[in-house]
N, C-alpha and C positions, 0 to 999 in steps of 0.2 A: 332786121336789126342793122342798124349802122355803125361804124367803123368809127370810133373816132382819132381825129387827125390833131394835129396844134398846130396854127400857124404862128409864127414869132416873126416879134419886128423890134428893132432895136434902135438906136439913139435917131431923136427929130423924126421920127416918122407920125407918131403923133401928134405930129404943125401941119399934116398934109391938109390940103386946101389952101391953105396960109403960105407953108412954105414956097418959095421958087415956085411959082405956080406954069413957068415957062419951061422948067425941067421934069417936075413933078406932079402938073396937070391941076384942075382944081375940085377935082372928089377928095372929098373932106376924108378923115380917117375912120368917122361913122359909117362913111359912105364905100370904103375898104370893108369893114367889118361885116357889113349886111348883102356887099357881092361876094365874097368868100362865104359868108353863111349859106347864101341864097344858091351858090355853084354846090357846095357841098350839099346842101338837100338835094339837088336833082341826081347829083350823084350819089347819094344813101350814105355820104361823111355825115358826121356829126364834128361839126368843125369850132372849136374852140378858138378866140383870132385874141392875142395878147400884144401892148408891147413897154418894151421897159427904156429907161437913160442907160440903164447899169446892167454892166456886165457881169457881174456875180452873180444878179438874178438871173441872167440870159442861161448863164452856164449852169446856174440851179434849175431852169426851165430843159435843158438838154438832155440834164441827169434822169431825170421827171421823165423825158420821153423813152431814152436809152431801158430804165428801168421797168417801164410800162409797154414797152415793146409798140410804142404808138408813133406812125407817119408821124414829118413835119416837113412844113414848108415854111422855110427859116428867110427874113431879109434881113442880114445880121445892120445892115448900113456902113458906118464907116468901121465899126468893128470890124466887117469884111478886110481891112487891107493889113491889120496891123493885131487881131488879137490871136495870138497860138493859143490861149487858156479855150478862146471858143473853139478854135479849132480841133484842139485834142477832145473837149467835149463832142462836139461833132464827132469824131471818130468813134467813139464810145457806141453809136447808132447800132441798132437793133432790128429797126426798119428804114425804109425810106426815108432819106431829107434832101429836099429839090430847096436848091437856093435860088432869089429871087431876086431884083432886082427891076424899079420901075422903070428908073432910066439904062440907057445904055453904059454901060463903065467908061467901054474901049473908044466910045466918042467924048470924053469927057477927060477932065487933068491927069498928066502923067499919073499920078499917085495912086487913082482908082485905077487902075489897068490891074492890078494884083489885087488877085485873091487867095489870102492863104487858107479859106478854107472851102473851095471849090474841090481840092484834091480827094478830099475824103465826103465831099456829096454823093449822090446819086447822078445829078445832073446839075444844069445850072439855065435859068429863064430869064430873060433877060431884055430890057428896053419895050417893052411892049405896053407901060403905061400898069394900071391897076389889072387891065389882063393877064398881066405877066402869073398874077396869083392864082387866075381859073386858068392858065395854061399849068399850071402847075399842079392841083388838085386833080384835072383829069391827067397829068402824066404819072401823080401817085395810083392813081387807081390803075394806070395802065399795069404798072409796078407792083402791084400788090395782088393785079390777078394774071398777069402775063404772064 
């Protein structure tokens, strides 16, 4: 039986391919979806991959995890620097949530350097491209049976 997990992505992630394709590579956000599903099968997740503009959902989507007791692997985007509503949701966690990110923050404008909701993560993965999400998946599992 598998585990299921959520991974969350939050404003412009689904332009990927399109987007900045110099910062943000060009694996479309299909092509996110089906290597996160595809990593979660080898590892017995049953991975659900979602993402929204808006952050109410984001934070209805935290509640959803919080209450279900279910891993996430969260790439909040620019939410990351500026929203406390996700971040207290984030606290609310129950289990695991590895925050993500494709590109690197700290090589990038003042402004991404902060993250206010790294504090109450598990961990944080980061710059590694669409990897960043199967490094993150196998370090939930590390987390969930370590």
């Amino acid at each position: 039986m598998s585990r299921r997990v959520l991974v969350l992505n939050g404003p412009n992630l689904g332009r990927l391919g399109s987007r900045e394709p110099d910062v943000y590579g060009s694996t479309s956000y299909k092509g996110l979806v089906e290597s996160c599903e595809e990593t979660g099968r080898e590892l017995g997740l049953d991975v659900e991959v979602r993402e929204t503009n808006d952050e109410g959902e984001m934070i209805r989507w935290l509640h959803e995890a919080a209450d279900g007791e279910l891993p996430v692997v969260v790439n909040p985007g620019a939410f990351t620097h500026y929203s406390y509503g996700m971040r207290d949701a984030m606290a609310q966690r129950t289990a695991p949530l590895i925050e993500v990110h494709i590109s690197n923050p700290h090589a990038r404008e003042e402004f991404r350097h902060n993250s206010v909701v790294a504090s109450v993560a598990s961990g944080t993965i980061a710059g590694f491209g669409i990897g960043s999400y199967r490094l993150a998946l196998r370090a939930l599992v590390e987390e969930l049976t370590g």
